[in-house]
mmCIF file of the N, C-alpha and C atoms, coordinates in Angstrom:
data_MODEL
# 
_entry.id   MODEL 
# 
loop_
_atom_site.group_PDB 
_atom_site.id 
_atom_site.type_symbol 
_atom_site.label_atom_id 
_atom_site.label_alt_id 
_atom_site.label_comp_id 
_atom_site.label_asym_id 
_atom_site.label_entity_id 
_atom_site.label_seq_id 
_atom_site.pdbx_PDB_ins_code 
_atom_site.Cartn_x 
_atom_site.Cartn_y 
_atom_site.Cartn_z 
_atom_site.occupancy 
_atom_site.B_iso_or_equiv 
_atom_site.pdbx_formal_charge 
_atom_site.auth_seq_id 
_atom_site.auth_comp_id 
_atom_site.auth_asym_id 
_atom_site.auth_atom_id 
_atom_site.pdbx_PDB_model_num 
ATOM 1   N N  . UNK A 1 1  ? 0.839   -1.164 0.000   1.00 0.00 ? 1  UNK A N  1 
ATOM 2   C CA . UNK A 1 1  ? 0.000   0.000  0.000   1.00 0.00 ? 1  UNK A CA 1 
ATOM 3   C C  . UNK A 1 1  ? 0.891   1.236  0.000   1.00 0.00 ? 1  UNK A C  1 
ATOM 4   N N  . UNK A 1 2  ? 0.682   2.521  -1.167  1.00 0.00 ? 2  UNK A N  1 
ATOM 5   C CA . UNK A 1 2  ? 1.508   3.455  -0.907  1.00 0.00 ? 2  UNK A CA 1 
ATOM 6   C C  . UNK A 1 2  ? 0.973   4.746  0.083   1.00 0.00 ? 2  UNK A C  1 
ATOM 7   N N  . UNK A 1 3  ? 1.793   5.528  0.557   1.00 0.00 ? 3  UNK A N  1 
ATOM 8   C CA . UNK A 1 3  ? 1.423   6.311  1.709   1.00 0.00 ? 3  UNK A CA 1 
ATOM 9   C C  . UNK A 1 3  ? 1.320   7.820  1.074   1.00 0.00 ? 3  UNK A C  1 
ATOM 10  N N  . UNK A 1 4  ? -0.098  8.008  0.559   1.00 0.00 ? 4  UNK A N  1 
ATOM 11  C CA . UNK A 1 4  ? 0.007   9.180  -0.347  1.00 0.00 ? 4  UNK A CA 1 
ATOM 12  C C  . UNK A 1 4  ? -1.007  9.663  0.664   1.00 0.00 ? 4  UNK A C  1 
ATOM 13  N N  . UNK A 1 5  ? -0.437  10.637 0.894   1.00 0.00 ? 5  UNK A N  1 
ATOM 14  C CA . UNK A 1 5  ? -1.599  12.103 2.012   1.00 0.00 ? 5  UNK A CA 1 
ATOM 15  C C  . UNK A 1 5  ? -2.285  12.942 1.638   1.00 0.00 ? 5  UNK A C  1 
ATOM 16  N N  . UNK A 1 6  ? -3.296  12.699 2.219   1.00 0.00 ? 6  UNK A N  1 
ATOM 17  C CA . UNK A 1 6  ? -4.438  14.067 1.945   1.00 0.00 ? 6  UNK A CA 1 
ATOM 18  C C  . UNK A 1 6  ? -4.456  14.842 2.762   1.00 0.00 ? 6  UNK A C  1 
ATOM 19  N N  . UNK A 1 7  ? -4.450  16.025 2.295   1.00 0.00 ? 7  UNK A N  1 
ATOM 20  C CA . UNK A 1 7  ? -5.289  16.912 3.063   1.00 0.00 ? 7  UNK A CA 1 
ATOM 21  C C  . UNK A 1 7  ? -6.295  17.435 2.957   1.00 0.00 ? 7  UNK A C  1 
ATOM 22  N N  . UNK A 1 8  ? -6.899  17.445 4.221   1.00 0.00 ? 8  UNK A N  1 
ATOM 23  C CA . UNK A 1 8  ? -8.446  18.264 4.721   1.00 0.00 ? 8  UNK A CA 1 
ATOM 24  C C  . UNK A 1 8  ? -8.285  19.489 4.872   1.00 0.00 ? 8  UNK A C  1 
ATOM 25  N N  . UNK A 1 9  ? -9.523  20.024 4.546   1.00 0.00 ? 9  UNK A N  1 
ATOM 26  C CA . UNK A 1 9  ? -9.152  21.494 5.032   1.00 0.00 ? 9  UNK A CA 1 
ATOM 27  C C  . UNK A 1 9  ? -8.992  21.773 6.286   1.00 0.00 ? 9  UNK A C  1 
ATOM 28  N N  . UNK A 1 10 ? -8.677  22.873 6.542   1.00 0.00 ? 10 UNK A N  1 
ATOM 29  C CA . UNK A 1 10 ? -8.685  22.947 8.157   1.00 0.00 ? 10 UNK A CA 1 
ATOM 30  C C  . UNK A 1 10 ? -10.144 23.581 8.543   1.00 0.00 ? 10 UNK A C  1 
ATOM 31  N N  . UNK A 1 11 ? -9.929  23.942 9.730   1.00 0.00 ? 11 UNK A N  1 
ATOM 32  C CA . UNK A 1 11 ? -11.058 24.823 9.964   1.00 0.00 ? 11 UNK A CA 1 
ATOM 33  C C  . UNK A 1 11 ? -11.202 26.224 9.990   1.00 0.00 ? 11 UNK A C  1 
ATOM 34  N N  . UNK A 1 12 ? -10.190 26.773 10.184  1.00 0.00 ? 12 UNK A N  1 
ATOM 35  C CA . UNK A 1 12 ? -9.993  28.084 9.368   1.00 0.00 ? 12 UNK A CA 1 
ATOM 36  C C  . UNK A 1 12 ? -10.489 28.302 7.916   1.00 0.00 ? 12 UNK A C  1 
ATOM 37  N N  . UNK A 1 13 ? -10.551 27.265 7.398   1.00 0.00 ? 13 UNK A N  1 
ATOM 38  C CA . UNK A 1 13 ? -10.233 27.889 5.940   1.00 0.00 ? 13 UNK A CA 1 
ATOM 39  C C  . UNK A 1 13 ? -11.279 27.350 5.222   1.00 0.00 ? 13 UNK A C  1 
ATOM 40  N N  . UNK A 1 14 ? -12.194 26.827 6.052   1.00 0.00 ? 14 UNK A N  1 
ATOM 41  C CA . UNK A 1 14 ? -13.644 25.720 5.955   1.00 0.00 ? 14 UNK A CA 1 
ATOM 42  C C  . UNK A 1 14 ? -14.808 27.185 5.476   1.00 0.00 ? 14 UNK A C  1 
ATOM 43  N N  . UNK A 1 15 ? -15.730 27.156 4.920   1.00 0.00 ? 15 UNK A N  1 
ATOM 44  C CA . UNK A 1 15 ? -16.525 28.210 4.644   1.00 0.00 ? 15 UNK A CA 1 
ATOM 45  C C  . UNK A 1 15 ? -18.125 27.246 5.491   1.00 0.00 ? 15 UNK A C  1 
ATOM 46  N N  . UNK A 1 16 ? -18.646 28.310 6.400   1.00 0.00 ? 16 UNK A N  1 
ATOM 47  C CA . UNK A 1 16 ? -19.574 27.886 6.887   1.00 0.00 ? 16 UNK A CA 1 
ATOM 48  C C  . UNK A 1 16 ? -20.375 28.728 6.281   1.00 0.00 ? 16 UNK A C  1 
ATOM 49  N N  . UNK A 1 17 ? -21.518 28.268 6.041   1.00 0.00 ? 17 UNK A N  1 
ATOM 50  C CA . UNK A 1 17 ? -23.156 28.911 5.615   1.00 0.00 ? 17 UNK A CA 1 
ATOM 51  C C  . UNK A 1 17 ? -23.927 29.785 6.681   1.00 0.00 ? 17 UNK A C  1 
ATOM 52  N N  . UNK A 1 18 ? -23.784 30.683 6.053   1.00 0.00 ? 18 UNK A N  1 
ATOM 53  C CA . UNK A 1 18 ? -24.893 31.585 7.204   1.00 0.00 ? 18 UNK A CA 1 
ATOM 54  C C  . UNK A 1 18 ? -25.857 31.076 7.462   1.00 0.00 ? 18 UNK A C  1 
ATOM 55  N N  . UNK A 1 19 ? -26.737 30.973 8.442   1.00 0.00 ? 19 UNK A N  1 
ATOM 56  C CA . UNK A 1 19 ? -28.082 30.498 8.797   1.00 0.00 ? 19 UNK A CA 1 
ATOM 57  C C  . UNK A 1 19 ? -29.103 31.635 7.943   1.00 0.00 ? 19 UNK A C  1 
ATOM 58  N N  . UNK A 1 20 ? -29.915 30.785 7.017   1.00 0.00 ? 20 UNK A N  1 
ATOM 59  C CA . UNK A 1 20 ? -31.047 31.595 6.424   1.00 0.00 ? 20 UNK A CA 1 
ATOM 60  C C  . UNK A 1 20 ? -31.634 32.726 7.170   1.00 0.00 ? 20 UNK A C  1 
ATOM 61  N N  . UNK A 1 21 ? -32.090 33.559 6.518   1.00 0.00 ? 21 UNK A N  1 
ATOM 62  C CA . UNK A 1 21 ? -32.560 35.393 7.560   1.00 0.00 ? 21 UNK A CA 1 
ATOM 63  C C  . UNK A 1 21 ? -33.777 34.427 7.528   1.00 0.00 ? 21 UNK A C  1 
ATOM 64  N N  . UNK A 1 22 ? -34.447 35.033 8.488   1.00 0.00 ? 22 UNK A N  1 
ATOM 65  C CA . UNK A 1 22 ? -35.550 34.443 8.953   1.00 0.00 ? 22 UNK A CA 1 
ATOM 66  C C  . UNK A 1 22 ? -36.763 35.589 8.564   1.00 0.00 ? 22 UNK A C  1 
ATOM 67  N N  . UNK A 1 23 ? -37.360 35.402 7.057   1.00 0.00 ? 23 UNK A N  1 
ATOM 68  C CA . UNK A 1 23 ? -38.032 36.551 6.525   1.00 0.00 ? 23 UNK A CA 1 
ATOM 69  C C  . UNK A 1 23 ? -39.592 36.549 6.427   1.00 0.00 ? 23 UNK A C  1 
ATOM 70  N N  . UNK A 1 24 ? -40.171 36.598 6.670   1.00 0.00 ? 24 UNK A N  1 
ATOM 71  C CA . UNK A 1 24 ? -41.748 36.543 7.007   1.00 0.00 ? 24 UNK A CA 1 
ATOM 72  C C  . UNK A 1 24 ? -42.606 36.522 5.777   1.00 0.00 ? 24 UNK A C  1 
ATOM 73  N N  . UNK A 1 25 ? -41.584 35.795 4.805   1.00 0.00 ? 25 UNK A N  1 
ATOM 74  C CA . UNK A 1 25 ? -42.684 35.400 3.304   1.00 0.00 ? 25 UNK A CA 1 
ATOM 75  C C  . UNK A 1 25 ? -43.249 34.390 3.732   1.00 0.00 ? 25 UNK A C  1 
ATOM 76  N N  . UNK A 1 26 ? -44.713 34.147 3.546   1.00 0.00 ? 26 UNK A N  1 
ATOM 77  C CA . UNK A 1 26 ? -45.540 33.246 3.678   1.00 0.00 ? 26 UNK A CA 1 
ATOM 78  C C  . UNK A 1 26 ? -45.523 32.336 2.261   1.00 0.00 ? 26 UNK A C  1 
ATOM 79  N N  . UNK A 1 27 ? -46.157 30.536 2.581   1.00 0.00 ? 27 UNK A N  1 
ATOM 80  C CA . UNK A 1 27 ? -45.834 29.822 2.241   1.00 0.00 ? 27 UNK A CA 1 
ATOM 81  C C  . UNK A 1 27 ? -47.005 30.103 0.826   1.00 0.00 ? 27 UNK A C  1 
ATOM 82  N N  . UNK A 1 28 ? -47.039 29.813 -0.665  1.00 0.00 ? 28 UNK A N  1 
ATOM 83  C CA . UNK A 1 28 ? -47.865 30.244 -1.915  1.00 0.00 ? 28 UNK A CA 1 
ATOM 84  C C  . UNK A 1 28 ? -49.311 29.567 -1.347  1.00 0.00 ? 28 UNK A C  1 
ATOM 85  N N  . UNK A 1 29 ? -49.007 28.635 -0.580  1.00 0.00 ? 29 UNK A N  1 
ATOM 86  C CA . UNK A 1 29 ? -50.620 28.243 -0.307  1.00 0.00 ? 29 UNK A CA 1 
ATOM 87  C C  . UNK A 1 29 ? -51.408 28.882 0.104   1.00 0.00 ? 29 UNK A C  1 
ATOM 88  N N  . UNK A 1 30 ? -50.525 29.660 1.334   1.00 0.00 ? 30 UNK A N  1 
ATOM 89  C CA . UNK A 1 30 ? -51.477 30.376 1.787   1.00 0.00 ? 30 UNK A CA 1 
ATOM 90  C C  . UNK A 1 30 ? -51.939 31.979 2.172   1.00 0.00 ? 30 UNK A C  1 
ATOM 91  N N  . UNK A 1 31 ? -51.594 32.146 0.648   1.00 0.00 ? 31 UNK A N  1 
ATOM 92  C CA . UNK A 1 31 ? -52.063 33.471 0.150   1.00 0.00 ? 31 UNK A CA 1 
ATOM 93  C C  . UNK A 1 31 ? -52.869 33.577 -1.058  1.00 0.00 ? 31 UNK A C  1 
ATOM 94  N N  . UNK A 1 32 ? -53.983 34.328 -1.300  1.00 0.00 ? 32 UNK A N  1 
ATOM 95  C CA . UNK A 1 32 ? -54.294 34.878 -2.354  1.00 0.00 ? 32 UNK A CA 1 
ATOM 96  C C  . UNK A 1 32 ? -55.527 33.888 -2.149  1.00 0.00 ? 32 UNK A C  1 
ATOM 97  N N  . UNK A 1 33 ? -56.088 33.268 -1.821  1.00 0.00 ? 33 UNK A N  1 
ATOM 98  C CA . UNK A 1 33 ? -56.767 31.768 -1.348  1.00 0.00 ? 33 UNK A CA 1 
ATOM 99  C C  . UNK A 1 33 ? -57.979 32.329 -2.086  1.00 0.00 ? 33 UNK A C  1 
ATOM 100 N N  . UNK A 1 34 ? -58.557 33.601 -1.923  1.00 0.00 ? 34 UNK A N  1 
ATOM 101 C CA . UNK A 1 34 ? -59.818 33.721 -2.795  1.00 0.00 ? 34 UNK A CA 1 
ATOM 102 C C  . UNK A 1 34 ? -59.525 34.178 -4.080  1.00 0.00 ? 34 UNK A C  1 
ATOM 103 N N  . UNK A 1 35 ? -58.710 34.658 -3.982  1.00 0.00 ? 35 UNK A N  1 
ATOM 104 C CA . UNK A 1 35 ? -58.242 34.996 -6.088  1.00 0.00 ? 35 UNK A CA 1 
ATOM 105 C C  . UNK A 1 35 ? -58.256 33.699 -6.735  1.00 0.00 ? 35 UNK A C  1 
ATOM 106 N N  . UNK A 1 36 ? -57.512 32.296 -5.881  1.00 0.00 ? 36 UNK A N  1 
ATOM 107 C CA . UNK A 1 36 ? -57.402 31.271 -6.283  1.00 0.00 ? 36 UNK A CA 1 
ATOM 108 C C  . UNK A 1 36 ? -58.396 30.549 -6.535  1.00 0.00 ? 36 UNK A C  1 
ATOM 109 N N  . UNK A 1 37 ? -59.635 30.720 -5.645  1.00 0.00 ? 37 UNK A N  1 
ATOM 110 C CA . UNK A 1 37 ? -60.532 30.153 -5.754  1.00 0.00 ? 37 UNK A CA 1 
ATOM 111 C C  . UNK A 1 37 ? -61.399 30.339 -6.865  1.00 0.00 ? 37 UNK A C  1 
ATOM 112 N N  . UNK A 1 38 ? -61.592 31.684 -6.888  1.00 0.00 ? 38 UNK A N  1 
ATOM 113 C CA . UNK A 1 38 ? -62.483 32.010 -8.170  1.00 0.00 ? 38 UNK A CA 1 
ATOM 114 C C  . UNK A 1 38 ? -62.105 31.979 -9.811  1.00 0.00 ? 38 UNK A C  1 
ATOM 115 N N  . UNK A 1 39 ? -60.635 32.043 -9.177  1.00 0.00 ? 39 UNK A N  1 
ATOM 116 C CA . UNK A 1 39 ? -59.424 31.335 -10.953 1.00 0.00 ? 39 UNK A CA 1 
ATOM 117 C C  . UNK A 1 39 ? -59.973 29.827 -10.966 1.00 0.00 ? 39 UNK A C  1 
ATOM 118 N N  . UNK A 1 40 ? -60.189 29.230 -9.866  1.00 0.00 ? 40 UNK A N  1 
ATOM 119 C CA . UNK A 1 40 ? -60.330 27.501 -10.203 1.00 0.00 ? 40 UNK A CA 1 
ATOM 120 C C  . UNK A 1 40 ? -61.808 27.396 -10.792 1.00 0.00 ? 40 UNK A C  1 
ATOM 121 N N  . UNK A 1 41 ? -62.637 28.270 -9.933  1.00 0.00 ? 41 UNK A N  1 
ATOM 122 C CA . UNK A 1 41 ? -63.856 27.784 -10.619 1.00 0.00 ? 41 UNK A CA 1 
ATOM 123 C C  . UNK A 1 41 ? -64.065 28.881 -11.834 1.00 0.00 ? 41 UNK A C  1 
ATOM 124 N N  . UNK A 1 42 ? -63.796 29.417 -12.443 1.00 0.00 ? 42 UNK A N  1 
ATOM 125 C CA . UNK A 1 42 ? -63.530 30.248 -13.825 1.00 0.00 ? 42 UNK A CA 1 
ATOM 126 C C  . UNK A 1 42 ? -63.122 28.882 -14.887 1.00 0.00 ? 42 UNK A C  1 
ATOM 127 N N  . UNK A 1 43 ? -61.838 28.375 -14.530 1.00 0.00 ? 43 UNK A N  1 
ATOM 128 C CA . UNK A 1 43 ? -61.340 27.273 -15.365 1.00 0.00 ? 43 UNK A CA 1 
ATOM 129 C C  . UNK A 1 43 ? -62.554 25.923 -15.602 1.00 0.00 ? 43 UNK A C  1 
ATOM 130 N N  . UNK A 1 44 ? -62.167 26.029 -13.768 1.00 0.00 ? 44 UNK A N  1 
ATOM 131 C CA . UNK A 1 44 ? -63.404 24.265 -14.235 1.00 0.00 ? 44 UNK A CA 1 
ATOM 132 C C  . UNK A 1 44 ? -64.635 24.265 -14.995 1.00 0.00 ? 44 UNK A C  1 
ATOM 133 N N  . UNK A 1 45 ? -65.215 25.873 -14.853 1.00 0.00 ? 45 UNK A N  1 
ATOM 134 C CA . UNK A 1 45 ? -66.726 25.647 -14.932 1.00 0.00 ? 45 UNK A CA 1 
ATOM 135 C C  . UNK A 1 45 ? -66.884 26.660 -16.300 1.00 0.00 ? 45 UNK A C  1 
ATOM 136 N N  . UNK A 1 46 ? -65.685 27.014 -16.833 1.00 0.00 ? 46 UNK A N  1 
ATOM 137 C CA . UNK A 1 46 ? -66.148 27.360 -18.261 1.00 0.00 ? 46 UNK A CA 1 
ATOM 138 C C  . UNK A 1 46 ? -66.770 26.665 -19.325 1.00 0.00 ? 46 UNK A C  1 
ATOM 139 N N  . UNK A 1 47 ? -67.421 27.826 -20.271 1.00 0.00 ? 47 UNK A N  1 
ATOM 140 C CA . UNK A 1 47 ? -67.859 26.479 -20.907 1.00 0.00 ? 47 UNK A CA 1 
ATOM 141 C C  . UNK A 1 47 ? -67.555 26.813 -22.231 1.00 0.00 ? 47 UNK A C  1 
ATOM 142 N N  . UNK A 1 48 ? -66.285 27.619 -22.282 1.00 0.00 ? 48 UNK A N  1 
ATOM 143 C CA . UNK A 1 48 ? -65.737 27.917 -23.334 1.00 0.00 ? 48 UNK A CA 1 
ATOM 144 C C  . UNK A 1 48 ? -64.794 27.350 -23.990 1.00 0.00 ? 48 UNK A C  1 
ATOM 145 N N  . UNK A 1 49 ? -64.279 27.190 -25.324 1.00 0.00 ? 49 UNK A N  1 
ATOM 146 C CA . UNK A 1 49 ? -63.687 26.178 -25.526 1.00 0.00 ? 49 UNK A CA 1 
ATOM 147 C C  . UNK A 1 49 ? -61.844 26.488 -25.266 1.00 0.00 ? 49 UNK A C  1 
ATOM 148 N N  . UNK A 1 50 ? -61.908 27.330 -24.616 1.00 0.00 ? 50 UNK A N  1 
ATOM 149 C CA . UNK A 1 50 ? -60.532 27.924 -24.091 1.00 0.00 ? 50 UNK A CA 1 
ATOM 150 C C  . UNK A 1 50 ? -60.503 28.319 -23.043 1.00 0.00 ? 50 UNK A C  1 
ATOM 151 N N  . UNK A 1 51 ? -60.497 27.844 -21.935 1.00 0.00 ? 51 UNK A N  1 
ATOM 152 C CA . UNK A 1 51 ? -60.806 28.398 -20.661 1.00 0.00 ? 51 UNK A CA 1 
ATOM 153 C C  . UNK A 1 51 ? -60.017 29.164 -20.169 1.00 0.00 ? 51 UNK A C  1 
ATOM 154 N N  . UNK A 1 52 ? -58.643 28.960 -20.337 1.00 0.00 ? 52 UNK A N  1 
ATOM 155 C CA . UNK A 1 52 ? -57.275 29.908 -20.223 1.00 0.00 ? 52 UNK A CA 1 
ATOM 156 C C  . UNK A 1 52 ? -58.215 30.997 -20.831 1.00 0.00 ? 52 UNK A C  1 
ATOM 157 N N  . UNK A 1 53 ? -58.361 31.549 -22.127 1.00 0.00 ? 53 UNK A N  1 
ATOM 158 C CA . UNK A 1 53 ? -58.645 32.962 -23.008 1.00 0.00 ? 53 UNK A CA 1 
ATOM 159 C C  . UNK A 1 53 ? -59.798 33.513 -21.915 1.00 0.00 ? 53 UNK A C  1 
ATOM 160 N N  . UNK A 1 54 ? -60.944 32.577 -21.741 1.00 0.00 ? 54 UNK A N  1 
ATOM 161 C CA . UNK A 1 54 ? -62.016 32.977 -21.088 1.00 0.00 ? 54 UNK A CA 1 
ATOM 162 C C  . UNK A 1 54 ? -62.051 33.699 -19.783 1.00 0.00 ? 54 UNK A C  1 
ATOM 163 N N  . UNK A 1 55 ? -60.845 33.045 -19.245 1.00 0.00 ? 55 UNK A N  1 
ATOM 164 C CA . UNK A 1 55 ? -61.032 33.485 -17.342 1.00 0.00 ? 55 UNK A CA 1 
ATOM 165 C C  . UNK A 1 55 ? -59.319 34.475 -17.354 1.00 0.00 ? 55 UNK A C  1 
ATOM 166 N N  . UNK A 1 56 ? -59.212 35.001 -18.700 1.00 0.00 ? 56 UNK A N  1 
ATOM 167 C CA . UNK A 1 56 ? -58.049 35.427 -18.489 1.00 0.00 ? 56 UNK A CA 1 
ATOM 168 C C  . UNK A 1 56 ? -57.767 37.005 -17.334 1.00 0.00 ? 56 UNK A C  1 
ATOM 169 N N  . UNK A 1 57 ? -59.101 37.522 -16.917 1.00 0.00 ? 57 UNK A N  1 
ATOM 170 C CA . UNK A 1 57 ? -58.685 38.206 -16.246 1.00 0.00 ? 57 UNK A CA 1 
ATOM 171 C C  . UNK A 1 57 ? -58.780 37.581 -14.798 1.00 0.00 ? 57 UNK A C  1 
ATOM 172 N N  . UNK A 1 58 ? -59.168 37.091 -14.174 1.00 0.00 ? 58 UNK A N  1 
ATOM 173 C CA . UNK A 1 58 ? -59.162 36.058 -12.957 1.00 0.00 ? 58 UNK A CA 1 
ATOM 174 C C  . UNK A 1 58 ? -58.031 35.904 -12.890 1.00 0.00 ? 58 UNK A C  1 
ATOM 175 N N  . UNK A 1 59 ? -57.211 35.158 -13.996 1.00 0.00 ? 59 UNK A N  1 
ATOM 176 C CA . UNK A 1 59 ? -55.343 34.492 -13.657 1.00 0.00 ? 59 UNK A CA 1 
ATOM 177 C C  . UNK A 1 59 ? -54.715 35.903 -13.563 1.00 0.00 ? 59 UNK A C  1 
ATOM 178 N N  . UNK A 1 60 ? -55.002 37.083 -14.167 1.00 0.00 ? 60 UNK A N  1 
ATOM 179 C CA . UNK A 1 60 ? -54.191 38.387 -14.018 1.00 0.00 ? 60 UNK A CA 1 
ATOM 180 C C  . UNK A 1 60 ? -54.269 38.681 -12.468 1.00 0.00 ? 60 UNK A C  1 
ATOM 181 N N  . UNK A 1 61 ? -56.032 38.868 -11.983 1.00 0.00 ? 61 UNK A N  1 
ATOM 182 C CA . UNK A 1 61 ? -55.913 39.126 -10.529 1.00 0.00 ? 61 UNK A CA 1 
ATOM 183 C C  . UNK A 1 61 ? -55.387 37.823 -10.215 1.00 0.00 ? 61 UNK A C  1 
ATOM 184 N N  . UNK A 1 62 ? -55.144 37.093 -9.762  1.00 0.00 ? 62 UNK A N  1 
ATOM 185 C CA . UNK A 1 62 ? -53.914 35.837 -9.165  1.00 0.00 ? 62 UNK A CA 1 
ATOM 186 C C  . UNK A 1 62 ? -53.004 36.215 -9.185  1.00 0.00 ? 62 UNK A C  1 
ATOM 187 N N  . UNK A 1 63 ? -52.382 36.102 -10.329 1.00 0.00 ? 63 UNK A N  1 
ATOM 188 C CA . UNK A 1 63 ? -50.788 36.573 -10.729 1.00 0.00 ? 63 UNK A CA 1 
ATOM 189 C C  . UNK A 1 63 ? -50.449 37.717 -9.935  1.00 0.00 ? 63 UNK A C  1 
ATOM 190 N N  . UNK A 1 64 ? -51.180 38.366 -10.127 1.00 0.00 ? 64 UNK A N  1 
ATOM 191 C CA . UNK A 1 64 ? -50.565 40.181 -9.473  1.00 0.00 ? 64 UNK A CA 1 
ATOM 192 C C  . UNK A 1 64 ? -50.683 40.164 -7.670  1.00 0.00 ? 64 UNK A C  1 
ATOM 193 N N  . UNK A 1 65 ? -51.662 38.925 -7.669  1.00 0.00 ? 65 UNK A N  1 
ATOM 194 C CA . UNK A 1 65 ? -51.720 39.175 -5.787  1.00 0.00 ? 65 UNK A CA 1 
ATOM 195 C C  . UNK A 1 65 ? -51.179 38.263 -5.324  1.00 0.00 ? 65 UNK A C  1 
ATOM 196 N N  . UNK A 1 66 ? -50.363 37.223 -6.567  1.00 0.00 ? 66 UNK A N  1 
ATOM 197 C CA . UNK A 1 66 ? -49.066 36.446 -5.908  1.00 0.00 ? 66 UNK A CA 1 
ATOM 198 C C  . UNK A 1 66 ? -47.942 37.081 -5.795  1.00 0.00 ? 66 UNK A C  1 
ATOM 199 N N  . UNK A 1 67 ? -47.836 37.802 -6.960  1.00 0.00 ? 67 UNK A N  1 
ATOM 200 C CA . UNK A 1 67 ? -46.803 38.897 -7.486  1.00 0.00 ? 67 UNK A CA 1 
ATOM 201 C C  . UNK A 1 67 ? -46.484 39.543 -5.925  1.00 0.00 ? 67 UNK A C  1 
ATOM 202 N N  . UNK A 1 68 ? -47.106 40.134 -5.206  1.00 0.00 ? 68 UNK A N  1 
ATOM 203 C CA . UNK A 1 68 ? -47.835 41.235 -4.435  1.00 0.00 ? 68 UNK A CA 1 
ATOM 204 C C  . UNK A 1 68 ? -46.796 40.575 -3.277  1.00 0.00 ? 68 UNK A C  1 
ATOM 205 N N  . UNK A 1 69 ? -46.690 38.930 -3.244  1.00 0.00 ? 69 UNK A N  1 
ATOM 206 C CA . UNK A 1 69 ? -46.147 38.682 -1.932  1.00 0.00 ? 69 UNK A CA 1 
ATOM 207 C C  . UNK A 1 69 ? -45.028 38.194 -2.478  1.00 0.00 ? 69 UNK A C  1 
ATOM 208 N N  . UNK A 1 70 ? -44.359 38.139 -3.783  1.00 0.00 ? 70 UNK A N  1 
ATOM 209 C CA . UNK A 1 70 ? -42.792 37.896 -4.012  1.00 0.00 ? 70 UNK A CA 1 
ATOM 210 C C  . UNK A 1 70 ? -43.110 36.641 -5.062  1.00 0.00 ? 70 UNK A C  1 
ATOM 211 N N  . UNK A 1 71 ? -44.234 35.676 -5.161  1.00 0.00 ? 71 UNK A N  1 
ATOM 212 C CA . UNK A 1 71 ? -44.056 34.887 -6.425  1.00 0.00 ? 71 UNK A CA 1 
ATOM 213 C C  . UNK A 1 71 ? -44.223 34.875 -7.515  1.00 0.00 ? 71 UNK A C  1 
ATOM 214 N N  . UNK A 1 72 ? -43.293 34.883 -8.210  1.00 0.00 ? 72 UNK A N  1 
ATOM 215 C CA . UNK A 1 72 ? -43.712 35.392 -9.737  1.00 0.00 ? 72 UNK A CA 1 
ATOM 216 C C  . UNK A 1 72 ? -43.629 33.742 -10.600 1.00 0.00 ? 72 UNK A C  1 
ATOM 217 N N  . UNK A 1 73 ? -45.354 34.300 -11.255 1.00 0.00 ? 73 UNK A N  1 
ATOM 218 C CA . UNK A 1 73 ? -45.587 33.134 -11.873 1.00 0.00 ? 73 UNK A CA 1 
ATOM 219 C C  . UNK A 1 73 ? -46.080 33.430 -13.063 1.00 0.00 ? 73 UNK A C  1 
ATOM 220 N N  . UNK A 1 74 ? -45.166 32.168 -14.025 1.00 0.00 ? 74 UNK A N  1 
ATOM 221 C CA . UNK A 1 74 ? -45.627 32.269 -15.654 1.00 0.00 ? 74 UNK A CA 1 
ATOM 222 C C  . UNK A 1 74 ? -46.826 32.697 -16.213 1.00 0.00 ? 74 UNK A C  1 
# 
């Protein structure tokens, strides 16, 4: 067996991770809960043959009052 050495880093020279800031964004579920609601039943209960085109202002109010708390969605 040959005697080839490694080295570790030390601990000086080790990079530790800051602990995450602890920031008071709430989790996507549970925001916007009635914009969401009335986007779901817009979609389900259209009876258009594009339901996206149809309920397109419903997903705008969503979008903008997810927007509102930091998620930005397609």
């Amino acid at each position: 067996m040959s005697s080839a050495s490694i080295q570790l880093p030390s601990a000086s020279s080790a990079t530790i991770a800051a602990p995450p800031k602890s920031e008071s964004k709430p989790k996507p579920c549970c925001v916007c809960k009635e914009e969401k609601a009335i986007r779901d039943e817009c979609m389900l209960f259209s009876k258009s043959n594009d339901a996206q085109k149809d309920c397109a202002t419903t997903i705008d109010k969503y979008k903008s009052c997810m927007a509102s708390f930091g998620f930005n969605l397609p």
